[in-house]
Biopython code that builds the backbone (N, CA, C, O; Angstrom):
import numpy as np
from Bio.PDB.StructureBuilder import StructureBuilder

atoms = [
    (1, "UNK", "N", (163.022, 98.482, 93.160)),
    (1, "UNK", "CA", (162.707, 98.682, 91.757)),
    (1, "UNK", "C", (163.778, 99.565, 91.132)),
    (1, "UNK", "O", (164.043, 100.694, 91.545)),
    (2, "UNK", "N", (164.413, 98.924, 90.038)),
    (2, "UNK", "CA", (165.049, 100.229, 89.121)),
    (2, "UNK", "C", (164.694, 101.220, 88.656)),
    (2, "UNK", "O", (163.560, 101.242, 88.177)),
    (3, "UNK", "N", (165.364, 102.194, 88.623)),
    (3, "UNK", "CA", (165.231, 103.523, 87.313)),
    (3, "UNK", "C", (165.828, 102.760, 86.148)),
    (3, "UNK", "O", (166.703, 101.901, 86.037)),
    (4, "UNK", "N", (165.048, 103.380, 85.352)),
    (4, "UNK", "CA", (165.403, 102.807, 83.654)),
    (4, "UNK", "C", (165.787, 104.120, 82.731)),
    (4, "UNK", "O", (165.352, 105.221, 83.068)),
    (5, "UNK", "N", (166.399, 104.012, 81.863)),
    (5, "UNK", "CA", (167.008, 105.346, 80.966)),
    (5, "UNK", "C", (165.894, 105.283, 79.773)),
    (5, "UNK", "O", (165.297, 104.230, 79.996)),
    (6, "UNK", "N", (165.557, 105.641, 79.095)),
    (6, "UNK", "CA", (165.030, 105.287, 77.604)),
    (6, "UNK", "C", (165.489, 106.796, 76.798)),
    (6, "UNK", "O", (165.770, 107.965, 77.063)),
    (7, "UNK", "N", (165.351, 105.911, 75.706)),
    (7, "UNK", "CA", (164.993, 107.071, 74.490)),
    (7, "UNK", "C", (163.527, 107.233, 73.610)),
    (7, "UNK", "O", (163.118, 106.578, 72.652)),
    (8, "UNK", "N", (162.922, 108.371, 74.337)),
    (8, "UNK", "CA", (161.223, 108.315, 73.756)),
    (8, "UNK", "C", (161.370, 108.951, 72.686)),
    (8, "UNK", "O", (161.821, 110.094, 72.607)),
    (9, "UNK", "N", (160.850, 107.980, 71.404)),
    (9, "UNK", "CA", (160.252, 108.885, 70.387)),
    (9, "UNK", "C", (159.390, 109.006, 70.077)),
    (9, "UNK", "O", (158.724, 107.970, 70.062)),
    (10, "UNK", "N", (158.713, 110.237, 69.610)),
    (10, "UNK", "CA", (157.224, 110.957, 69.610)),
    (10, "UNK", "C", (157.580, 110.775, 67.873)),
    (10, "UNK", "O", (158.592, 111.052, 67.231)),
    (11, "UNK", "N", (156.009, 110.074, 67.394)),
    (11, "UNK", "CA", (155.805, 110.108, 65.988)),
    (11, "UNK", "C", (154.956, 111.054, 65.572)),
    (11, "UNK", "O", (154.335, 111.808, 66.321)),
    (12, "UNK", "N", (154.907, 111.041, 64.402)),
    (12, "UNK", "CA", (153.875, 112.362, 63.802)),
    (12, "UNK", "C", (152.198, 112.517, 64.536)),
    (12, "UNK", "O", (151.516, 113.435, 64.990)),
    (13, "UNK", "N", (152.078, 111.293, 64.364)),
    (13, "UNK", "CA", (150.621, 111.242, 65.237)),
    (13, "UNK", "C", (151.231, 111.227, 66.534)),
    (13, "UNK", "O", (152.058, 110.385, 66.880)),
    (14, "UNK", "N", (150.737, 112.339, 67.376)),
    (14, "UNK", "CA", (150.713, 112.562, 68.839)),
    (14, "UNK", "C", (150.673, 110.614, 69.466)),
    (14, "UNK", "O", (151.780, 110.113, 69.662)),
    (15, "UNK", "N", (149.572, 109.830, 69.683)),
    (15, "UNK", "CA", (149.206, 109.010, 70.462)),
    (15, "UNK", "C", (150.275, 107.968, 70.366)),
    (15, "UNK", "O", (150.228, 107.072, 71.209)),
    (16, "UNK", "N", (151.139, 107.942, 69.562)),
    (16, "UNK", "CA", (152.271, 106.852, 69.142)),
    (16, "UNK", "C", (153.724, 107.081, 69.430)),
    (16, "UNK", "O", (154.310, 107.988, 68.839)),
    (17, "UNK", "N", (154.208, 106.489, 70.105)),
    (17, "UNK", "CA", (155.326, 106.482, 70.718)),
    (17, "UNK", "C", (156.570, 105.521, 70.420)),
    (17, "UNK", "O", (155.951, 104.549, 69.986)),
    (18, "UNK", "N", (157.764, 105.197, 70.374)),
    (18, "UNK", "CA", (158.317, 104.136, 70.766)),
    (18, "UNK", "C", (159.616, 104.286, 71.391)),
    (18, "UNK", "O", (160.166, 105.386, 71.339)),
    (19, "UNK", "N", (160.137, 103.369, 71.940)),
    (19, "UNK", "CA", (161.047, 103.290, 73.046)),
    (19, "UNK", "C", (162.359, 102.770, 73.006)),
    (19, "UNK", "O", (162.685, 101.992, 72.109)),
    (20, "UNK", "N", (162.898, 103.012, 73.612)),
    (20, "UNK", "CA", (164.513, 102.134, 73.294)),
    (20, "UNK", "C", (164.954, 102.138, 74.411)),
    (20, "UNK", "O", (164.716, 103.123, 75.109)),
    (21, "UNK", "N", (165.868, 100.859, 75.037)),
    (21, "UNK", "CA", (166.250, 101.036, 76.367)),
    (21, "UNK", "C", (167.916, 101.543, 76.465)),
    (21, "UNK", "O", (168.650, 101.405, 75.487)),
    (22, "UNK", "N", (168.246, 101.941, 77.324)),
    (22, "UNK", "CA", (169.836, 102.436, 77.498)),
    (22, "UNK", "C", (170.110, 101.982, 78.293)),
    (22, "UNK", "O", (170.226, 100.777, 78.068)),
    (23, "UNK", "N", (170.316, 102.228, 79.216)),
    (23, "UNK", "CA", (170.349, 101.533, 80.711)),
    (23, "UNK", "C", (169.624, 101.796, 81.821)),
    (23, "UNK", "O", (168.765, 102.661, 81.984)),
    (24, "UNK", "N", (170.179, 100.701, 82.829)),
    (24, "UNK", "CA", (168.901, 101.172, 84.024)),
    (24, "UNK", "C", (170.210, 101.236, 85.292)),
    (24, "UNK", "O", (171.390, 100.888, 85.262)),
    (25, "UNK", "N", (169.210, 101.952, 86.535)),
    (25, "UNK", "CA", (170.028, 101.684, 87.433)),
    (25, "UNK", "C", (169.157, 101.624, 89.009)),
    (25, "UNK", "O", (167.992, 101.993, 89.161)),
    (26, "UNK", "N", (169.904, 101.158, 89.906)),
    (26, "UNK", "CA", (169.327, 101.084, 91.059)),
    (26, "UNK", "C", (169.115, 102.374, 92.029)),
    (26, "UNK", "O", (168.227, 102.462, 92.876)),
    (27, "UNK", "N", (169.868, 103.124, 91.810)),
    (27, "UNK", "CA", (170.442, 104.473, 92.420)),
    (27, "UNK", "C", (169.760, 105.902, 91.704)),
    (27, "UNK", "O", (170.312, 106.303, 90.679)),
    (28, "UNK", "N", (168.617, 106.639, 92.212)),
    (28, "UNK", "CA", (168.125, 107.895, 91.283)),
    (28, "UNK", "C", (169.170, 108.923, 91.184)),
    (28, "UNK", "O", (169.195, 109.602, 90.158)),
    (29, "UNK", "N", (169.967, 109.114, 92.037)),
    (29, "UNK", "CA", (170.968, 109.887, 91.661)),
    (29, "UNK", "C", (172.290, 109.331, 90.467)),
    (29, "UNK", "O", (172.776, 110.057, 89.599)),
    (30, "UNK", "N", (172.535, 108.376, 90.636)),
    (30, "UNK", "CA", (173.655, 107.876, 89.320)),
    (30, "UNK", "C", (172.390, 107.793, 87.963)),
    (30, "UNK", "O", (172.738, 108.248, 86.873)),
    (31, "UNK", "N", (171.197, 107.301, 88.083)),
    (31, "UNK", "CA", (170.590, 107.643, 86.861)),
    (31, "UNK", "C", (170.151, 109.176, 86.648)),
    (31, "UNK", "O", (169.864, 109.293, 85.457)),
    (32, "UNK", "N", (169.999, 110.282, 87.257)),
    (32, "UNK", "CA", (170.059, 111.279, 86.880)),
    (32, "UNK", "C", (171.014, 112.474, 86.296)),
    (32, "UNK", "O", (170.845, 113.484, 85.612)),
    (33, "UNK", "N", (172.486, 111.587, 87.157)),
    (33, "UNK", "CA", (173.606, 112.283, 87.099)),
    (33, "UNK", "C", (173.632, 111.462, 85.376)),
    (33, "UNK", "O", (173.568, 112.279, 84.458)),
    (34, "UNK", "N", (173.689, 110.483, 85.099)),
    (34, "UNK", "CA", (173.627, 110.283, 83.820)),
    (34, "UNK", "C", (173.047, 110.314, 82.645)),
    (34, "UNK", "O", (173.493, 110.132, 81.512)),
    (35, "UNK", "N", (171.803, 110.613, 83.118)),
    (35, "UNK", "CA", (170.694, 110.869, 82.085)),
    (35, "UNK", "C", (170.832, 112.442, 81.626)),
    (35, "UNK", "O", (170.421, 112.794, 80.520)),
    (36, "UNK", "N", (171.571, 113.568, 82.752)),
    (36, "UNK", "CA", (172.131, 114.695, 82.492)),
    (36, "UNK", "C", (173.022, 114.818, 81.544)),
    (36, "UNK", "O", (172.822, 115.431, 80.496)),
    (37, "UNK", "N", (174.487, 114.008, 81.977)),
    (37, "UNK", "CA", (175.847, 113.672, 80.630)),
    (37, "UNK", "C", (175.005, 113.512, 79.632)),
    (37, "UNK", "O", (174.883, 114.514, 78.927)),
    (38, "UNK", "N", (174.034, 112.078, 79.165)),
    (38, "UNK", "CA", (173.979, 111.859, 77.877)),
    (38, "UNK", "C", (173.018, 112.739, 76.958)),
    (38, "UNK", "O", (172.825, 112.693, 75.743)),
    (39, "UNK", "N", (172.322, 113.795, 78.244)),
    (39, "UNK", "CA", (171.309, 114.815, 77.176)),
    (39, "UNK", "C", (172.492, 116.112, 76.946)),
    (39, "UNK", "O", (172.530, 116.540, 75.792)),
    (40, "UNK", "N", (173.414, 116.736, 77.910)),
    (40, "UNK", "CA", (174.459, 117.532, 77.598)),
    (40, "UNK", "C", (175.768, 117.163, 76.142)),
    (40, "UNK", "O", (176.352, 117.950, 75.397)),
    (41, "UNK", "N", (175.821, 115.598, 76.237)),
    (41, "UNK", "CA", (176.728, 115.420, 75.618)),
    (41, "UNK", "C", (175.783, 114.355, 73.953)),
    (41, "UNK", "O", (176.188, 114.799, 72.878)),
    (42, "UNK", "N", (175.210, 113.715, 73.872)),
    (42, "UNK", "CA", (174.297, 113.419, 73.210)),
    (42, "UNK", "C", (173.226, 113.662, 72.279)),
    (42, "UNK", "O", (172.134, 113.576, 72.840)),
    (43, "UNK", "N", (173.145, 113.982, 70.850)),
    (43, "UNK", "CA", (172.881, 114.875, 70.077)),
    (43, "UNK", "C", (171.549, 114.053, 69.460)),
    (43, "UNK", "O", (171.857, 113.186, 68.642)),
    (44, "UNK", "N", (170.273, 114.186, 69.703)),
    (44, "UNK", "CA", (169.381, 112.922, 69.324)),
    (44, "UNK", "C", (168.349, 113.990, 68.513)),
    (44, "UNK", "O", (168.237, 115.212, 68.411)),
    (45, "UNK", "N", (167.686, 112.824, 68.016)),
    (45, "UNK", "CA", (166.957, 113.585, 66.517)),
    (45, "UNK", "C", (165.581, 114.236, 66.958)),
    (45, "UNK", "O", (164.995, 113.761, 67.930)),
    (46, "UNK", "N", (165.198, 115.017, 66.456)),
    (46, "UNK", "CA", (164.447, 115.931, 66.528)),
    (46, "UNK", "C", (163.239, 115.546, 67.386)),
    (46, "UNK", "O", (163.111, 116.326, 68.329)),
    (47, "UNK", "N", (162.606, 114.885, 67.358)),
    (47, "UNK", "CA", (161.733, 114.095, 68.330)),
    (47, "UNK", "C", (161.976, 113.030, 69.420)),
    (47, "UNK", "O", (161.117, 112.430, 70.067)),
    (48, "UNK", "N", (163.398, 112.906, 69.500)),
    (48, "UNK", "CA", (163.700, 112.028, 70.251)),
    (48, "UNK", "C", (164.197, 112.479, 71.997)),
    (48, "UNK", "O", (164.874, 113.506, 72.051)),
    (49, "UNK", "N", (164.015, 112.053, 72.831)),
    (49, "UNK", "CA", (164.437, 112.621, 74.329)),
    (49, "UNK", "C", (164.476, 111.435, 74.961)),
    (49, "UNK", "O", (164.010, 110.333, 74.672)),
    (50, "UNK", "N", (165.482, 112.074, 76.416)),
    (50, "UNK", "CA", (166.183, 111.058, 77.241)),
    (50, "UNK", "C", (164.840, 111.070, 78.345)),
    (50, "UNK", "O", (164.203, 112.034, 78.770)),
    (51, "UNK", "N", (164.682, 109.557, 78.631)),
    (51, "UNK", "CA", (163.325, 109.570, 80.007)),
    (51, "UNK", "C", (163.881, 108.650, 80.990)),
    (51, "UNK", "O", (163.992, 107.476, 80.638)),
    (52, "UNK", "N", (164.310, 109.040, 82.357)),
    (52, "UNK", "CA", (164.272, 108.483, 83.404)),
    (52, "UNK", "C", (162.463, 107.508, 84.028)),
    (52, "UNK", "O", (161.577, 108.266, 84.423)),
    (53, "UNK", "N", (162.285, 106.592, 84.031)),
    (53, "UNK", "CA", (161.436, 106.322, 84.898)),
    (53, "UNK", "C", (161.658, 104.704, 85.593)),
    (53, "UNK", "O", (162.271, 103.706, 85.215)),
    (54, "UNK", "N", (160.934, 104.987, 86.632)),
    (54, "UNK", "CA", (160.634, 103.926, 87.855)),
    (54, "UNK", "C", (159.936, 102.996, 87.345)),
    (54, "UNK", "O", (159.007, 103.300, 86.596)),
    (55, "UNK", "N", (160.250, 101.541, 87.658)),
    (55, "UNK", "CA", (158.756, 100.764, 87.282)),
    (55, "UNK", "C", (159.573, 99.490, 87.589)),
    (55, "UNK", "O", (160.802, 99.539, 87.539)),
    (56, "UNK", "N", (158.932, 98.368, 87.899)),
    (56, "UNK", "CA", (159.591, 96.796, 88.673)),
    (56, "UNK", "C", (159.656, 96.524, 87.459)),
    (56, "UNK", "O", (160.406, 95.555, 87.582)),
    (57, "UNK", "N", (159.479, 96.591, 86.371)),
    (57, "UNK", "CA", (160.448, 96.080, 85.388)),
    (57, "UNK", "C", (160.254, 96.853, 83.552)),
    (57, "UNK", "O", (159.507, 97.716, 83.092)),
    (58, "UNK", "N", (161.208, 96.102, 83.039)),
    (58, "UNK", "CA", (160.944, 96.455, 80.924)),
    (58, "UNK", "C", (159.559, 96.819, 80.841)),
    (58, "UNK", "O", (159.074, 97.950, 80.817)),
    (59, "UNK", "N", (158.946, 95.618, 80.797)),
    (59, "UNK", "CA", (157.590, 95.831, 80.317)),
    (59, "UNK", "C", (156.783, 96.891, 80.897)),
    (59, "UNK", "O", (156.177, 97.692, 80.185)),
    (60, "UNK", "N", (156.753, 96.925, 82.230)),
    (60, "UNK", "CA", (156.145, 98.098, 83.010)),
    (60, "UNK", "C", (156.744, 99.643, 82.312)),
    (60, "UNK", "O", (156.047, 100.596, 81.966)),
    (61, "UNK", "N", (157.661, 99.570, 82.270)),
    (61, "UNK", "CA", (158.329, 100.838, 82.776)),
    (61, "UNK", "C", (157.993, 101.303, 80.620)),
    (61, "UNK", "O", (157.537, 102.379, 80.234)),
    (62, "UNK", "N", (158.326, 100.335, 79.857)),
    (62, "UNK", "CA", (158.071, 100.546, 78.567)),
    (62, "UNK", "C", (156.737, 100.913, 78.274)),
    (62, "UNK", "O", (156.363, 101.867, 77.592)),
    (63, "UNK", "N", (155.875, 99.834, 79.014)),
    (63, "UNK", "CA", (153.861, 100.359, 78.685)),
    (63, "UNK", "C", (153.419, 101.759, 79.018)),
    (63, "UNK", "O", (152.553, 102.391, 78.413)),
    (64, "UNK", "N", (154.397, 102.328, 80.465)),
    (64, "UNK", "CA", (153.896, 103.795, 81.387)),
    (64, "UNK", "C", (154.897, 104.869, 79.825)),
    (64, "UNK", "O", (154.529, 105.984, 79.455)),
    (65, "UNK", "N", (155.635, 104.400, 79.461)),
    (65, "UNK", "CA", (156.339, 105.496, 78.618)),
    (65, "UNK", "C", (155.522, 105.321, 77.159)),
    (65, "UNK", "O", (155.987, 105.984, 76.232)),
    (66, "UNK", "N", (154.759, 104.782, 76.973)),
    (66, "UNK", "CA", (154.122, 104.295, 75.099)),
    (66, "UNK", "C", (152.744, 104.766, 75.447)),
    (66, "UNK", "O", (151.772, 104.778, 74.691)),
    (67, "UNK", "N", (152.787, 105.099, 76.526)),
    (67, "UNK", "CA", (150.526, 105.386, 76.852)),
    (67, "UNK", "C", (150.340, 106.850, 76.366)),
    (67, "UNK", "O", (151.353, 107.533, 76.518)),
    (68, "UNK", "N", (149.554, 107.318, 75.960)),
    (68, "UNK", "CA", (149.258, 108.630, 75.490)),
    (68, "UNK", "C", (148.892, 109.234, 76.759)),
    (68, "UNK", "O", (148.270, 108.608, 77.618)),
    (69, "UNK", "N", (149.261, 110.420, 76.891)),
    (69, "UNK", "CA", (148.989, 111.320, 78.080)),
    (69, "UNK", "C", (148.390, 112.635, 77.490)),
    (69, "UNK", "O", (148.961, 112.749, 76.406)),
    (70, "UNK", "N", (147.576, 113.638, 77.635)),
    (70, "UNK", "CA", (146.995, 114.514, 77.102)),
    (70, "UNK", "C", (148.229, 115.474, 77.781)),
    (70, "UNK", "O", (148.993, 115.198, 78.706)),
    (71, "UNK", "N", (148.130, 116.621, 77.014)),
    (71, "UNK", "CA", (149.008, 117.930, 77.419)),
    (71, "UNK", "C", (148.066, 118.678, 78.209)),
    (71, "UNK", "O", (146.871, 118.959, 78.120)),
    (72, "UNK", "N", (149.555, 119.038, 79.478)),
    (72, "UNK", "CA", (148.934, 119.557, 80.399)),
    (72, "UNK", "C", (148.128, 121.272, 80.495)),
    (72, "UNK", "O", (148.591, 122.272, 79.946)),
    (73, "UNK", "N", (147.446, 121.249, 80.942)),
    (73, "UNK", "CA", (147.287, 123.228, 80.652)),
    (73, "UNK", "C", (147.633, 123.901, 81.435)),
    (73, "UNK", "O", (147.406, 123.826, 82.642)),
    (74, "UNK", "N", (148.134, 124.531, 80.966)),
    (74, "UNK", "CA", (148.726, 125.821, 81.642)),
    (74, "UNK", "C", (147.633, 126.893, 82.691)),
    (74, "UNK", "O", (146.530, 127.423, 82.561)),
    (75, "UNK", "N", (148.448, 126.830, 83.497)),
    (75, "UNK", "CA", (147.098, 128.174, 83.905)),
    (75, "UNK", "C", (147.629, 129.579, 84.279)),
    (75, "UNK", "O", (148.812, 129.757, 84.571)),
    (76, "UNK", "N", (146.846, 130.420, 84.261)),
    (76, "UNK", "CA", (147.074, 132.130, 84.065)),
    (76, "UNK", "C", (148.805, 132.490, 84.748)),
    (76, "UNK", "O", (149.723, 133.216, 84.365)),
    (77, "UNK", "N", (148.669, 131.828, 85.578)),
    (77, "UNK", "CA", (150.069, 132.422, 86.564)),
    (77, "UNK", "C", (150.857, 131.527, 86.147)),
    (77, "UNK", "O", (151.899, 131.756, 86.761)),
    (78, "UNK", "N", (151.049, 130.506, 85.381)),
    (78, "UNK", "CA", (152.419, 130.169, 84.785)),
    (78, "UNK", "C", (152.797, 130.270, 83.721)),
    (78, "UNK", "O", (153.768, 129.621, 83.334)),
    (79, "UNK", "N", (152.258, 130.958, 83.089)),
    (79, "UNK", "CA", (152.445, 131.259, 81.588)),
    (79, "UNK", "C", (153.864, 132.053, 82.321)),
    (79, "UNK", "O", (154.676, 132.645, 81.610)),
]
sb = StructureBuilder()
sb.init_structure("model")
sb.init_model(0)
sb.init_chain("A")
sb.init_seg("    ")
for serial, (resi, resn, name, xyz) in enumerate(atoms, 1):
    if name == "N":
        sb.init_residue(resn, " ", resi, " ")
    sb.init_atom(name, np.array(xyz, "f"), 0.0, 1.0, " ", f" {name:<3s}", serial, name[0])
structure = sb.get_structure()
């Protein structure tokens, strides 16, 4: 299965998302070593961020990045 690059953007309403693909790769280290360059060198808009993820393909890997996930809580000792 590939790693895939995206660009997630978070809309005003929390639950809504959308996606853009960049590239993918077979190798987690060449997609991390690159997903590093293009967030160091890569200037993206205010809601927008670079997402590495796994998934056997587009559609997969696009549905796991567009699903709403609740924020995680924090607890006493990691604040």
């Amino acid at each position: 299965m590939p790693y895939y690059i995206y660009i997630v953007t978070s809309h005003k309403t929390a639950s809504t998302k959308s996606v853009k693909l960049v590239t993918e790769y077979e190798n987690f280290k060449l997609a991390k070593t690159e997903v590093r360059r293009l967030r160091s060198e890569e200037q993206l808009q205010e809601r927008e961020t670079y997402k590495i993820i796994f998934a056997d393909d587009t559609a997969q890997a696009e549905q796991r990045l567009s699903e709403f996930r609740e924020e995680s809580i924090a607890r006493e000792w990691e604040k």
